[in-house]
N, C-alpha and C positions, 0 to 999 in steps of 0.2 A: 149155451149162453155165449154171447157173441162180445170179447171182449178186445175195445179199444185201446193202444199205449200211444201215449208220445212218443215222438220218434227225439233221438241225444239233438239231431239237429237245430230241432225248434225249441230251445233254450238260447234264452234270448244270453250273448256275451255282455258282460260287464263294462266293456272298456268302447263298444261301440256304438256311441250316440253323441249329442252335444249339448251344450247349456250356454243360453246367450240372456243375459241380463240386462233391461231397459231401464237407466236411470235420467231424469231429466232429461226425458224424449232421446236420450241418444242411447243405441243400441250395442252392447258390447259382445264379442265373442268371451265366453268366460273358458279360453283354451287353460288356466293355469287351475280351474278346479279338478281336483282327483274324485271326489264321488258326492253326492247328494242326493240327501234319504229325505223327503216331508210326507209328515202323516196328518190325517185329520184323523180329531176324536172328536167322541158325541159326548155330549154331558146329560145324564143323564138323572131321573129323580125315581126314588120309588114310590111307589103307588098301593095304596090300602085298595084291597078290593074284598067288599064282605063277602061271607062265605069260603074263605081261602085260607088257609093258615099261610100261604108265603106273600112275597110282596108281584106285583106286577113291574114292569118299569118301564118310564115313558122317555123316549128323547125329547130334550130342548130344546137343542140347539149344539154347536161345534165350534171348535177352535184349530186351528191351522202352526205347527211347530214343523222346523227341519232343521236338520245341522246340516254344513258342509265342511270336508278339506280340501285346501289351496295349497297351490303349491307358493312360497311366498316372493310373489316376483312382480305384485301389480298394487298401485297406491292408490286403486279407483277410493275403494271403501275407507282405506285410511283416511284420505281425502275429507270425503264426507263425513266422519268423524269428528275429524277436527273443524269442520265450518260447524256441526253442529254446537259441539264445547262451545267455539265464539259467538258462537250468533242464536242459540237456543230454537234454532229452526233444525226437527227432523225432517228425514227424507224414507223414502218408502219408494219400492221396486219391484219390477215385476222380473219373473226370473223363468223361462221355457227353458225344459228339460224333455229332451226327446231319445228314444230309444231305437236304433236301427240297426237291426243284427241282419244283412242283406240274407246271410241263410238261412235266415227262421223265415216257416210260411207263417208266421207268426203279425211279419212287414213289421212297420213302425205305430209309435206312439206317443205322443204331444201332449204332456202337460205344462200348463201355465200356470203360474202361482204368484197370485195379484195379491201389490199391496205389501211387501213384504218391508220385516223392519228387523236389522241386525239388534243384537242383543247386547253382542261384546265384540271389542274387536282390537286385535292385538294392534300396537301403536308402533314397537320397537321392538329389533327382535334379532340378535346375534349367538351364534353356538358355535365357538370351535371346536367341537367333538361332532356337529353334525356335518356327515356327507352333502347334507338338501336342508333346506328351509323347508319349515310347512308350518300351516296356520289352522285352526281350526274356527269356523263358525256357524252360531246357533239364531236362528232369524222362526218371527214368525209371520204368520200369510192369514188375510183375513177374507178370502174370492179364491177359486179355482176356476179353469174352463179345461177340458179334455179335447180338443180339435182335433185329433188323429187316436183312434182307439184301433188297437192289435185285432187284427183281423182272426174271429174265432176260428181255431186248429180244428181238421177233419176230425171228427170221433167224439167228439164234445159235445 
């Protein structure tokens, strides 16, 4: 039997890709985020089917969540924020995150996450015990597009 491995190299690095966020048509480098996880999940129903004693289950439909941390050094989102508080006008974003490990034959990978809308967001924020600032935040995404997919690895 003729068995394939990955090779250590085409493990994509964590730290080498970038995330640019588009808010009110202007396009920002989001250099001060440290990492950003979104998932989609399916919502799902069970489903009677005679004959079965278990259930079947049908997808519905899906919802779009991610958290990010920042390092805290940019008042884009605070901004928006607080025009929301005054003005009861939210704002929603679209946020590409891309993967580019040059040494993986793996190449890169382009997700977009349309539509996003922060959840919470820190306003003020001082620590003399911290070395760094950092923020954390939890946004969700209601649209995805994948425009650059990881080129499938030999053996696969």
């Amino acid at each position: 039997m003729d068995n394939a491995y990955m090779d250590g190299r085409d493990v994509i690095s964590g730290s080498l890709g970038n995330v640019y966020v588009t808010i009110d048509g202007r396009r920002y480098n989001a250099m001060q985020f440290i990492n950003v996880e979104a998932k989609m999940e399916k919502n799902k129903v069970d489903v009677d089917i005679l004959g079965k004693s278990g259930k079947g289950h049908k997808s519905t439909g899906w919802k779009g969540s991610g958290s990010a941390s920042l390092h805290y050094v940019s008042s884009i989102f605070r901004r928006k924020m607080v025009e929301y508080a005054k003005t009861g006008k939210d704002f929603y974003f679209d946020m590409q995150v891309t993967n580019d490990d040059p040494t993986s034959d793996a190449g890169r990978q382009t997700t977009i996450l349309k539509n996003c809308n922060i959840d919470s967001a820190i306003i003020a924020k001082v620590d003399a015990s911290a070395d760094q600032l950092d923020e954390d935040m939890d946004f969700t995404f209601d649209d995805v597009e994948l425009p650059e997919e990881f080129t499938e690895l030999q053996g696969m």
